[in-house]
N, C-alpha and C positions, 0 to 999 in steps of 0.2 A: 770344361764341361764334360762330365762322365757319358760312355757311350747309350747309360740309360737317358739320359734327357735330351740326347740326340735323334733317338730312336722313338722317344712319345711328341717332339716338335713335329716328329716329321708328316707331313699330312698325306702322303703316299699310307700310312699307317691303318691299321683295320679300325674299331670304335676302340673308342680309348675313355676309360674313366678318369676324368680329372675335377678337383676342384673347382667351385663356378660361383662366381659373383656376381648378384642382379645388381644392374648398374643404375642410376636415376636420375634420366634426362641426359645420359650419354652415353655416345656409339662410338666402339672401336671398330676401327679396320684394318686390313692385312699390312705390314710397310710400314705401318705409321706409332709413332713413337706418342705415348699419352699419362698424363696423371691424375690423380683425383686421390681423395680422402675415403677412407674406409671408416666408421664408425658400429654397424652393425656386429652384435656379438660373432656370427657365423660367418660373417665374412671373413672377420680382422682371423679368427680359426682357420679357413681356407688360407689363407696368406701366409699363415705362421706355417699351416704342412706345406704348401708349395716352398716355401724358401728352405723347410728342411730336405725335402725330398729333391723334385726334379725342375722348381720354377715356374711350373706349368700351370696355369689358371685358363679358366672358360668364362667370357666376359659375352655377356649378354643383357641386354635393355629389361626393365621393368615396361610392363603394359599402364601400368596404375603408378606413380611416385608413392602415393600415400599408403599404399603396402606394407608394414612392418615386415613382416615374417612372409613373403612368396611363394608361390610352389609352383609347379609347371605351368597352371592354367594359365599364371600371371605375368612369364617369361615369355620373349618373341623365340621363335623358332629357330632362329637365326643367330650366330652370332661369330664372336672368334676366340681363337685358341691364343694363348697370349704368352709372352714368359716375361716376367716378375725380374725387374733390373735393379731397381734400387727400393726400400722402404725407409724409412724416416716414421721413428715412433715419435708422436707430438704428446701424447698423453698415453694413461694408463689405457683408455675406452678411444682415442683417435689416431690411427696410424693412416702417413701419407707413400702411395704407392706411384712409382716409376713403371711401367710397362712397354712392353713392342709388340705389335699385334703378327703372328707369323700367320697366319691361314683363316682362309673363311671356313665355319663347324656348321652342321646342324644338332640341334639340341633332341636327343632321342628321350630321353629317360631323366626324372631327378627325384635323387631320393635327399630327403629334408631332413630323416627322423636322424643322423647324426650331430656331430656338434659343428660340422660344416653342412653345405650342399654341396653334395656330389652329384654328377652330371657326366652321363653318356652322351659322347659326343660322336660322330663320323665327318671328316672332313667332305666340305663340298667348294669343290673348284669352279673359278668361272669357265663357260663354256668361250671357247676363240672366236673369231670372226673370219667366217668364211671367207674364200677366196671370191664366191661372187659377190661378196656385202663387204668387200674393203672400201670400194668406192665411197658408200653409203658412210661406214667407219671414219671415213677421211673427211666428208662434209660435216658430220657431225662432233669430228674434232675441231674443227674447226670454226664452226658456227657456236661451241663452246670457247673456245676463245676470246670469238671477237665478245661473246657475254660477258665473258670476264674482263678484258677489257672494258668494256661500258658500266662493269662492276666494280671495279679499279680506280677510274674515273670519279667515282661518288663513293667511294671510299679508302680513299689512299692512305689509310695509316694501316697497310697490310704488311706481315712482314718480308722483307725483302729476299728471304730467301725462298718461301712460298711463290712468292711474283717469279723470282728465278724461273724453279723448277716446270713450274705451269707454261711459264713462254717458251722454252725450254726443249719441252719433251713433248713429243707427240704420238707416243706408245697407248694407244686408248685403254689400254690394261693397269698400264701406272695411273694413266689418270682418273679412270672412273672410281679409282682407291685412292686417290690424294686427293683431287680435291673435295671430296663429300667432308673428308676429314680435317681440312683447314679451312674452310667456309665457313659463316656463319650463317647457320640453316637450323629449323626447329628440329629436334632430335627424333621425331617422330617421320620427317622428312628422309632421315640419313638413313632410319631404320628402313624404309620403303628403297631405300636403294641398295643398301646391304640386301636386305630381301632378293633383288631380281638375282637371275642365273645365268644372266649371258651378258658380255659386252655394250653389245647394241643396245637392249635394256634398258641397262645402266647409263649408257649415254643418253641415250634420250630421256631417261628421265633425269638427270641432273641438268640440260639443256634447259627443259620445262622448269625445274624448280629455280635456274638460274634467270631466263627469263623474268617469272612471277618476283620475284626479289629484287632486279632490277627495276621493274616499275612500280612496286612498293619505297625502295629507296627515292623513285622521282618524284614521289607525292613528296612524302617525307621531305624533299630536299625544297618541294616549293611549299609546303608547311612552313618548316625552318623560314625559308627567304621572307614569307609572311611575317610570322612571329618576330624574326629579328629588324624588320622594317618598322613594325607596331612599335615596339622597344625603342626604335631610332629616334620615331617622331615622339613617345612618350618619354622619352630623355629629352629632348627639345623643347617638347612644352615644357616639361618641367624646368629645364635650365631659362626659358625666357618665361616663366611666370616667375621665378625667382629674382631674374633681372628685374621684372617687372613691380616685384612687392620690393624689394631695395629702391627703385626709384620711389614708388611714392613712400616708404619712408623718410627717405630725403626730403620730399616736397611734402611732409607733415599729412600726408591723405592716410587716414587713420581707416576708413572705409576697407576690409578684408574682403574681396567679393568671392574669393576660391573658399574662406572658412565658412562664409555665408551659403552660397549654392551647397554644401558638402552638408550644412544645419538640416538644408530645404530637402536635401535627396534622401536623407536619414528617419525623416520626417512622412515623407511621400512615403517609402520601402514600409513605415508601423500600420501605416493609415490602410484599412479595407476598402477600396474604392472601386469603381468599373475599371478593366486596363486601360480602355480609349483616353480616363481620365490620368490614370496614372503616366501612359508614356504622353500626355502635352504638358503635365506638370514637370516630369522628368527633361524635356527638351526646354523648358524655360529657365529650370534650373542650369541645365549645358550651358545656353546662351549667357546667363547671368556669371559664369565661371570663363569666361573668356572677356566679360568687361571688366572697364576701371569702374572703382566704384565712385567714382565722381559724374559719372556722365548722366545725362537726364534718364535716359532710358533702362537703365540698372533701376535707379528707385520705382520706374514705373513697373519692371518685372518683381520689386521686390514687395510691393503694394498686393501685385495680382495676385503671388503665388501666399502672402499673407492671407488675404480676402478665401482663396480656393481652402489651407490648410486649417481653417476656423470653421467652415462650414460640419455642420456635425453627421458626418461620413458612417459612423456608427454607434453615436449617443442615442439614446432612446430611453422612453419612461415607461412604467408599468401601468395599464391600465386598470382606473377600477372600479370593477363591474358588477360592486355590491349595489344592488337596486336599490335596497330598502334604506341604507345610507343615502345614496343619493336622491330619492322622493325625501328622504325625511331635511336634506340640505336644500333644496330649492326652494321647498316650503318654506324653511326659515327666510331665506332670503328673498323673496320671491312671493307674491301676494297676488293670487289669479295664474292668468296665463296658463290655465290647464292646456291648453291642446299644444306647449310648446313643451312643457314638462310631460307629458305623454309622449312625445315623436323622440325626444331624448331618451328615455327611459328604455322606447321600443330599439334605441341606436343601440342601447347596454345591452338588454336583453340577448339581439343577433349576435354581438360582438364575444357575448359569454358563448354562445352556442356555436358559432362559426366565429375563430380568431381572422381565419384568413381573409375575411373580409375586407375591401381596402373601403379608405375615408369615403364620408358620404360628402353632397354641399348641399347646405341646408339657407334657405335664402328667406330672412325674418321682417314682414313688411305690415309696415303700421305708420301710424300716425307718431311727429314728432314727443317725445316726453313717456313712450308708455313702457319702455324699460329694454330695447333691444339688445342695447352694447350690454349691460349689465347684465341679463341671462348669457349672455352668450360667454365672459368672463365668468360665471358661475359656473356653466358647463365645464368650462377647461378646471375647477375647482374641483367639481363629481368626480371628471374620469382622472382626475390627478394627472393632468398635461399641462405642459408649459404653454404661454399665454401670451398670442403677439398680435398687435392692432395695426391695420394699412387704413388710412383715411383714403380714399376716394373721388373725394367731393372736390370738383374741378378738376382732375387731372383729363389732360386734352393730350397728350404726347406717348405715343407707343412706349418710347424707351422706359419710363417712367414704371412701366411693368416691365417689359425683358430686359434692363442694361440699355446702357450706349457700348459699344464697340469701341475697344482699348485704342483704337486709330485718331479717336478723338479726347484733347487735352481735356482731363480731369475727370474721364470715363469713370462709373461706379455702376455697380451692380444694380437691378430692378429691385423698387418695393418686396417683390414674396422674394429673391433669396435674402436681400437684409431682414425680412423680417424673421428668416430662419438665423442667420447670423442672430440675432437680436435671443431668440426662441434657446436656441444651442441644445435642441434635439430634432431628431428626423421626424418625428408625428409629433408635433403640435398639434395645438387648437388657434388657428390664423383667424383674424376676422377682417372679412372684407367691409368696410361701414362705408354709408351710404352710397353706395352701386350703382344707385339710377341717377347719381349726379356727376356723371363720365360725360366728356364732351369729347368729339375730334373736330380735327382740323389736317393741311397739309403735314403734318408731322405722323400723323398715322391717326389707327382707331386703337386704343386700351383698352378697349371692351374684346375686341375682334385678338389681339392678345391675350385675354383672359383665357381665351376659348380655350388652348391645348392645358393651361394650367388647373381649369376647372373639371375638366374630363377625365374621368379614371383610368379611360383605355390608353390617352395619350402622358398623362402626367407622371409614369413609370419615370420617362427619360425627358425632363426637362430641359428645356436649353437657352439659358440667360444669354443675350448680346456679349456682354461681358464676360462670363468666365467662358462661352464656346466649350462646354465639358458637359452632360446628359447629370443632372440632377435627378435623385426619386422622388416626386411630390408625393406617391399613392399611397404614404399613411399618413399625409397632414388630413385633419379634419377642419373643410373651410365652411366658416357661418358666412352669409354677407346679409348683409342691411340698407334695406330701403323703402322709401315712404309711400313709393308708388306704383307699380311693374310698368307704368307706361311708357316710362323710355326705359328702359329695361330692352335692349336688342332681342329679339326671338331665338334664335341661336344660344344664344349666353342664359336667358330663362330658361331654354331646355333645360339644358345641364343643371338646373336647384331643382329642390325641394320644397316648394313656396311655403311656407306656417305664415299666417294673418293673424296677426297683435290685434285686437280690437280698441276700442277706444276703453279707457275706464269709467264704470257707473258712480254715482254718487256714494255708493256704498264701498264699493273695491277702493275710491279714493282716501276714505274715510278713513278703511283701517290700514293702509299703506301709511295715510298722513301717523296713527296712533303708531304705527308697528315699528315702522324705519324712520320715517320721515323729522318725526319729535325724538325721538332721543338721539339719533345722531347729531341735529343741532342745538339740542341741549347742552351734550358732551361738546360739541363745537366753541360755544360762545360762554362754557364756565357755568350756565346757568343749572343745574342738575342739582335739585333739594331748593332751588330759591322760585322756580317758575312752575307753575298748576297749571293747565291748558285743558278746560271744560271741552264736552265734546260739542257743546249747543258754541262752541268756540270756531272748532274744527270744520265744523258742517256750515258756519256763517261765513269762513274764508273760501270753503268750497263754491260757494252760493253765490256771495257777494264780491269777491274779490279775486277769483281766477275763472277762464271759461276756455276749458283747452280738451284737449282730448289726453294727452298725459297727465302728470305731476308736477313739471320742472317749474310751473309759476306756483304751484301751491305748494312747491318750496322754499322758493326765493320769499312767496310771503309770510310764511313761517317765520325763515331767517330774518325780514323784514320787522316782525312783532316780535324777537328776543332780543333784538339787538335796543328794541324802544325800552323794554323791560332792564334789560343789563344797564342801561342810562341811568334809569332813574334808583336799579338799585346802588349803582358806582358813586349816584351823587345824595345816597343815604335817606330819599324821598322814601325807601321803602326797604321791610329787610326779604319779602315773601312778595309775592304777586300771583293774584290769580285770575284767568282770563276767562270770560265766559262771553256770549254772546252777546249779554248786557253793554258791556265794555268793550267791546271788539270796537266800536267803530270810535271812541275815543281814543284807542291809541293807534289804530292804523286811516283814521278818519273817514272821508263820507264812503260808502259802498261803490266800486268802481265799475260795475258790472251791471249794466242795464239791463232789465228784464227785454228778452230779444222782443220784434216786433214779429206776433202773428193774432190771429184773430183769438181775442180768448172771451168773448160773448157770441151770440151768436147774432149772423150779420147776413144780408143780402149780398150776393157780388163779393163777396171775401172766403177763401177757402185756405187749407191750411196746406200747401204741401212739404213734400221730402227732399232732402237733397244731398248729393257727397259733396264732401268735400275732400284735400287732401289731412287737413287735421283732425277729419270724423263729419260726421254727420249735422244736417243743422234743415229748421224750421225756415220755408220758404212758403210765406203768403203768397196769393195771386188776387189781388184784385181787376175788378172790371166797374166801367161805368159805363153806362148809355145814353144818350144825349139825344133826346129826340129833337124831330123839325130839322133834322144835319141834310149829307150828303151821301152819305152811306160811305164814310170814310171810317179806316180803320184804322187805330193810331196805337203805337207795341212800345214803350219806355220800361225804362229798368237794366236797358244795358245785355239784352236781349242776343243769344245767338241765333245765326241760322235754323238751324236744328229747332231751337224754342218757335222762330217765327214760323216756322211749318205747321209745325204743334198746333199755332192759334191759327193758322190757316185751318185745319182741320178739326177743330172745335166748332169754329162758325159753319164750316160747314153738317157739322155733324148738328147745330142747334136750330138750320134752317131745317133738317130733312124733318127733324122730329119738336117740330115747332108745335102742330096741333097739340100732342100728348102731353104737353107742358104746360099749355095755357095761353101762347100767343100768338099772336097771325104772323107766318112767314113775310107779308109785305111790309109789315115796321124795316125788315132789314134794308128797303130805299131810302127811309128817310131817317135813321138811325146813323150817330156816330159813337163808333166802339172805340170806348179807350180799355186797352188792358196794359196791367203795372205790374212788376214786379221791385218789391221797395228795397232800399238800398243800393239805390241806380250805381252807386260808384263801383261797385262789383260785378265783374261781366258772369253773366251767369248761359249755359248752355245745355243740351242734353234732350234725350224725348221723352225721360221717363215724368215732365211736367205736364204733360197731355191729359191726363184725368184732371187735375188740378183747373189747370185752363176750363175746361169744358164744363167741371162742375160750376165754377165763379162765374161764365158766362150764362149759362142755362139760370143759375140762380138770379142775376141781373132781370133777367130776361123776362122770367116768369114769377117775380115778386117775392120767393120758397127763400126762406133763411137757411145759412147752411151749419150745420152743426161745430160747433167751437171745438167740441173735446176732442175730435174728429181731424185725423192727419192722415193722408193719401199720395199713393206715386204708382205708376203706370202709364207706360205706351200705350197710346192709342191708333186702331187705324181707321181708315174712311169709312166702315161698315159699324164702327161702335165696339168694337173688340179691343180686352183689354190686353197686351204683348209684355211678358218678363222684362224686369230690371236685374240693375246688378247695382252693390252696396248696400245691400237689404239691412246686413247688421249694424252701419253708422248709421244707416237712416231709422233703422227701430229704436237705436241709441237716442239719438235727439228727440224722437217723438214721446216717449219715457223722460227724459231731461227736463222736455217741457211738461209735463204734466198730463199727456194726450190721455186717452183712455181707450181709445179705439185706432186702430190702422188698417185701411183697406190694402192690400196685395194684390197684384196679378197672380191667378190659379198656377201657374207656373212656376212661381218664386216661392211656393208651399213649402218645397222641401229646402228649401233654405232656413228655414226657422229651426234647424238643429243646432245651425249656426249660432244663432240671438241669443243673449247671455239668460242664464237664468231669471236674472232679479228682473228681467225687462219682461220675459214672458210671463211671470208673476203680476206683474203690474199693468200689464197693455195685452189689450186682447185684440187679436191678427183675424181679420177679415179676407179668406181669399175670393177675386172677383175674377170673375171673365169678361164681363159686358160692360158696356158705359149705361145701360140698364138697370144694373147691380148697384152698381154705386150711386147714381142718383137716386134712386130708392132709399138707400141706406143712409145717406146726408144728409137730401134736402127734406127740410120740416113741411107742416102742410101750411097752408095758408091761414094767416089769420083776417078777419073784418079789416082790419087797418093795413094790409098789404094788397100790393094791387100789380097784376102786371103792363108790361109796356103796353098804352091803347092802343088801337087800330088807329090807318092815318084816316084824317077824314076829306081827301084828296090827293089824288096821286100827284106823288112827285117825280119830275124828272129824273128818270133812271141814270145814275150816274156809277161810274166802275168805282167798286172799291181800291183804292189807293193803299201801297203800304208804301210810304215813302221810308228813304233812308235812314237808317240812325245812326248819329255819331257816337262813336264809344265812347264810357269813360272811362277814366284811368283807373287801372288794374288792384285791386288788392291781394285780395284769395279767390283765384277761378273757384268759380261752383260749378260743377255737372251733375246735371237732373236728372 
C-alpha cells in the first residue's frame, strides 16, 4: 500500500474528501469485514476511483431505501471510512464489493453534481470508559452476554467463529463494534448504535436492542411450537382419515363423509346468511367430517344441513306495484269484494311510496264458499310473489308450527319454514287458511306460536325448533282465513288486519255463476259450443237449489246439470242443449230448497226476526201463543239459550208495565199460559239481539194488533223499553233482502254500520233506526180490525201462581245461531 493511502486510512487525519456510497438497509462498522452489490451508476464510479487511487470509500446508510439519486438530506450523519479489498464485476451495470470498515467518520459535506458522490468526512472516535464507569462497563458486558446467550439459545445456526469471538472477548470497545455487525438486528437499529459517541452508549443500547430480540424470538419460538403442533395433528387426521376412507373401501361403504362436509362448507362460505347461522352450519358440517358415513347420525346432520342450505337465504322476487294492472286483475278474477281489493291496493300504493316497509297480516273472515283462499292466491299473482298455503284447521301441537327438536327421531321443520322451502323466496305471499280452527292441548298452543311469527317487530329473527338458526320472516306477506274471530285468541287477532267477506247477494251470485263459474265447467266437462245456460236458469239454481252464503254448492250444482247434459249428449239424445228455468227442474229434478219458514202474511203472535249465523245471516220467526184459564205459566221451546230466556223474561216484563197502552188488563198475566217458540227446535239458537222480536210477537199475542209480514227486526232490549246495538248487521240485512223483507228496524246505534250493507240490499230494504220498544211497535203492529180482539179480562180471580220457567232439554246441534 503507498504511503498515500496510509495517510488518508488514518483517522488521526484532518477532513478528508473521499468517495461515498449510500448503502440500502446496511451498516458497516469499524473492524468488521462486509459485502454487498453496487448497481447504482455513481456508486459502481466511486468504486472504479477508489480502486484506481487510494481504496478508500465512505460507507454510510440511506434514510429512505426508495431513493434513487440521494443527497445529504437523505444520508445518516454517521458513518465509516472503508477500504475496498476485493470487487468482483458480475455484470456490465452490477459490481460486487469486498470491504473493511477502518474508522467511525462523520459526514460533513456531499457534493452529488459529479459522476460520483464525494463526501467530506472527519473522523469521530468512541469516547473510553472512564475509570469511575469501568464497574458499570463490566456489568454491562456482561449482562450482554448472558443476552446473548439466551440469543444463542433460540438461535444456534450462528457462525461459530462469531460465537468465539463474543464469549471470548470482553474489551467493550471490540464489542460494541462486533456485535452490532454480526447480529441480526434491523438496520435502522445498527444505525442508532453507530450514532452513539461513547462506549457506555453503545452498550446499553445494544443490551436494549438485544433484550427486545430476545423476546421477539420467544414469541416466535411458541408461534412455531403452535404452528408445528397444528401440522402434527393435521398430519394425523389426515393420515387416520385416510386409513379410514381405505377401510371402508374395503367394506364397500361408498358413503365419502370428508367429500360431503367440504360440498356443505363450500356451500355455507356462497350463501349470505346471519354469522350466528353460518358458524352452526359450519360446526355441523365439522361434526359430519369426522363421521362414518354409515352411522345414523351422519344422515341425520346430512338431512339438517340439506333442509338449512335450501331455505332461500337470498332469493327474492320483484314486487309489482302497478296499481292500475292489479285493480284491473282482481276484477277479472274476482267479482265483488271491494273492501278487500281496496285494502290490497292501499298495501301497493304504501309499498310503491315506502319500499322499506315490512310485510303486513292481513286476516280475511267470512262465511265458508265466498272466495277467501282464492283472493288471497290472486294477491300473490298482483304483486308477482311466490304462493305458499298452511292449512290450519285441527292442528293442536306447538311443533307443528316451530319444528320438533332434531333430539327427536324423524324431527322436520314447522309448517312457515316448509312453506318457505315450498315458496324458495324470502317474501312470499304465505296463507294461513282457516286460523280459528287451531286447537291445543298438552302438546302446546299453535296459536300462542303464531305470535312471534306474525309480528313484525319479532319475526326479523325467527327461530324454528328444528333448524335453532334466526330466520327473516319480515318480508313474507301473511294472509290467514277464518270463518269466525271467536276463537280467534286476542293476542293473535291483534297482530291482523281483520277485512270481512260478506255473504254473496242474489245478484253477485249470479254474475260469479255467468263470469267464472260457467265457463270454467264448461271447459271442464268438454261441453263449450254444445251447452246454452239461460239466465232465468242461473237464478232458478240460485233460488231453488243452493242456500249458502258462498258459491261452492252453486257450483257443484252447475257441474251437477253438465254432467246430466254431457249424458245425454254422449248417448246422441241430443247434439245442442239448452237450459232455462222451464227445464231446470227436469234435469236436475224437484227444487231442493224450501222456502225458509217466517211469517210472510200478516199474523197475530208471529214476528220476523234476524239472526247470525256462522255461514251469513238468516230469518228467525218468534212466535207466541196465549192460553187463557192456565196458571200463569211460561213455557220457552225452540232450543232456546240462556241469553234468549232472559230476553223473554224481559219482554213479559216489559208487556206487563205497558199492558194498558196496548189494550189489555195487566191481571190476564195470573191466569194466562205463555208459550213462546222459536221454529226449528233442532237448532240451538242464543244471543239478545232477539229482544225486540220477543217483545213485539208477545205484545202482538196480547193485544190482538197483527204484525207486519214485510217487516224484519233485531235489537237488544232493556228493562225500561230501550233499544241496545247489535253486531252482524250486514248478514242479517243480507237475509232480510234474501227474503224478500222490505223494511228493517235497527237499533239507533248500529246507524252507522249501514256503510257496511252491500249496495243492492240498501237499494232494495229500507233500514229503520229505533231507540225505544215504543218505536217499533208503532211501526209493526197494524191497528185493530172488528174481527180481532184482545185477551179478555178474567172474570174471577185466580189463584196467584209464580210463573214457572222450567228446564229445557236441548236438541241436537246443527248450525248454532246467535241473535
Amino acid at each position: 500500500m503507498s504511503e498515500r493511502v496510509k495517510i488518508i486510512l488514518d483517522k488521526n487525519a484532518d477532513i478528508l474528501r473521499l468517495p461515498a456510497i449510500a448503502l440500502r438497509g446496511l451498516v458497516a462498522f469499524p473492524g468488521n469485514v462486509i459485502h454487498f452489490e453496487v448497481g447504482r451508476k455513481k456508486s459502481v464510479e466511486a468504486i472504479n476511483w477508489a480502486m484506481n487511487n487510494n481504496n478508500a470509500v465512505f460507507l454510510t446508510a440511506q434514510k429512505d431505501t426508495d431513493v434513487e439519486d440521494p443527497g445529504f438530506k437523505d444520508l445518516y450523519s454517521y458513518g465509516v471510512v472503508a477500504e475496498v479489498k476485493q470487487i468482483l464485476r458480475v455484470s456490465d451495470d452490477l459490481v460486487r464489493v469486498l470491504v473493511e470498515g477502518k474508522y467511525r467518520a462523520k459526514l460533513l459535506t456531499l457534493d452529488s453534481s459529479g459522476r460520483f458522490l464525494l463526501a467530506s468526512t472527519k473522523a469521530a472516535a468512541l469516547r473510553g470508559v472512564k475509570a469511575a464507569d469501568s464497574l458499570k462497563a463490566e456489568a454491562l458486558v456482561r449482562s450482554i452476554k448472558n443476552a446473548f446467550d439466551e440469543y444463542l439459545a433460540m438461535n444456534p445456526r450462528m457462525a461459530k467463529d462469531v460465537v468465539y469471538n463474543i464469549a471470548t472477548n470482553d474489551d467493550p470497545g471490540f464489542l460494541c463494534d462486533y456485535i452490532p455487525a454480526n447480529l441480526m438486528m434491523k438496520y435502522t437499529e445498527k444505525q442508532d448504535i453507530l450514532n452513539e459517541g461513547t462506549i457506555l452508549s453503545r452498550l446499553e443500547k445494544i443490551l436494549d436492542v438485544m433484550l427486545r430480540e430476545n423476546k421477539i424470538l420467544k414469541i416466535e419460538k411458541d408461534i412455531q411450537g403452535k404452528v408445528n403442533e397444528q401440522m402434527d395433528k393435521n398430519q394425523r387426521d389426515y393420515y387416520l382419515r385416510e386409513q379410514m376412507r381405505a377401510i371402508s373401501n374395503e367394506l364397500d361403504d361408498a358413503d365419502d363423509t370428508r367429500a360431503q362436509a367440504q360440498a356443505y362448507q363450500k356451500k355455507i362460505a356462497e350463501l349470505r346468511m346471519p354469522q350466528e347461522a353460518r358458524e352452526k352450519l359450519n360446526k355441523e358440517a365439522e361434526r359430519l367430517l369426522k363421521m362414518q358415513g354409515s352411522v345414523q347420525e351422519a344422515a341425520v346432520i346430512r338431512t339438517y344441513l340439506d333442509t338449512c342450505l335450501e331455505l332461500p337465504w337470498e332469493q327474492t322476487t320483484q314486487d309489482n306495484l302497478d296499481i292500475a294492472k292489479a285493480s284491473e286483475r282482481l276484477d277479472k278474477e274476482h267479482f265483488g269484494l271491494k273492501k278487500v281489493k281496496e285494502r290490497i291496493l292501499e298495501i301497493l300504493a304504501v309499498r310503491k311510496l315506502a319500499p322499506e316497509v315490512k310485510g303486513q297480516i292481513i286476516c280475511l273472515v267470512g262465511p265458508p264458499g265466498v272466495g277467501k283462499t282464492s283472493i288471497a292466491h290472486s294477491i300473490a299473482d298482483c304483486l308477482g310473489r311466490k304462493y305458499a298455503r298452511m292449512s290450519l284447521g285441527g292442528v293442536r301441537d306447538e311443533a307443528e308450527i316451530r319444528g320438533h327438536r332434531r333430539t327427536y327421531i324423524g324431527a322436520m321443520p314447522g309448517k312457515i319454514i316448509s312453506a318457505m322451502l315450498t315458496a324458495k323466496s324470502r317474501n312470499p305471499l304465505i296463507l294461513l287458511d282457516e286460523v280459528d280452527k287451531m286447537a291445543n292441548d298438552f302438546r302446546g298452543d299453535p296459536a300462542a306460536a303464531l305470535l312471534e311469527a306474525l309480528d313484525p317487530e319479532q319475526n326479523v329473527s325467527f327461530k324454528d325448533h328444528y333448524l335453532d338458526i334466526p330466520f327473516d320472516l319480515s318480508d313474507v306477506l301473511f294472509i290467514t282465513t277464518a270463518n269466525s274471530t271467536d276463537t280467534i285468541p286476542r293476542p293473535l287477532l291483534d297482530r291482523m288486519d281483520v277485512l270481512e267477506l260478506p255473504s254473496y247477494t242474489r245478484e253477485e251470485k249470479f254474475e260469479i255463476a255467468k263470469r267464472h263459474l260457467l265457463p270454467k265447467q264448461l271447459a271442464a266437462t268438454g261441453l263449450k259450443g254444445h251447452v246454452r245456460v239461460a239466465q232465468s236458469a242461473l237464478y232458478g239454481m240460485i233460488d231453488g237449489y243452493t242456500q249458502e252464503a258462498g258459491v261452492r254448492n252453486l257450483e257443484r250444482t252447475l257441474t251437477e246439470l253438465l254432467r246430466k247434459c254431457a249424458k245425454r249428449i254422449a248417448a246422441g239424445e241430443a247434439q245442442t242443449i239448452s237450459v232455462s228455468g222451464k227445464n231446470l227442474e227436469e234435469l236436475l229434478g224437484p227444487k231442493r230448497v224450501k222456502p225458509s219458514f217466517c211469517s210472510r202474511k200478516d199474523a197475530v203472535g208471529v214476528a220476523n226476526g234476524l239472526a247470525w249465523t256462522s255461514i251469513g245471516g238468516e230469518i228467525l220467526p218468534i212466535e207466541v201463543q196465549v192460553i187463557p184459564n192456565g196458571s200463569g205459566r211460561l213455557e220457552l221451546t225452540g232450543s232456546l239459550g240462556e241469553v234468549m230466556k232472559e230476553s223473554a223474561k224481559l219482554a213479559i216484563t216489559y208487556a206487563k208495565v205497558h199492558a194498558e197502552k196496548y189494550g189489555y188488563d195487566r191481571a190476564v198475566f195470573k191466569d194466562l199460559d205463555i208459550h213462546i217458540h222459536a221454529p226449528e227446535g233442532a237448532i240451538p239458537k242464543d244471543g239478545p239481539s232477539a229482544g225486540v222480536t220477543l217483545t213485539t210477537a208477545l205484545i202482538s199475542s196480547l193485544s190482538g194488533r197483527k204484525v207486519r209480514s214485510d217487516t224484519a227486526m233485531t235489537g237488544e232490549i232493556t228493562l225500561h223499553g230501550q233499544v241496545l246495538a247489535i253486531g252482524g248487521l250486514k248478514e242479517k240485512s243480507m237475509a232480510a233482502y234474501r227474503e224478500g223483507k222490505k223494511l228493517v228496524l235497527i237499533p239507533k246505534d248500529n246507524e252507522s254500520d249501514l256503510y257496511e250493507v252491500d249496495e243492492a240490499v240498501k237499494e232494495n230494504v229500507t233500514f229503520k233506526p229505533v231507540s225505544t220498544l215504543e218505536e217499533v211497535l208503532d211501526t209493526v203492529l197494524l191497528p185493530k180490525t172488528k174481527k180481532e180482539h184482545a185477551v179478555p179480562k178474567p172474570e174471577k180471580k185466580a189463584k196467584e201462581k209464580e210463573n214457572v220457567i222450567p228446564p229445557m232439554q236441548p236438541h241436537a246441534a246443527e248450525v248454532p245461531i246467535g241473535m
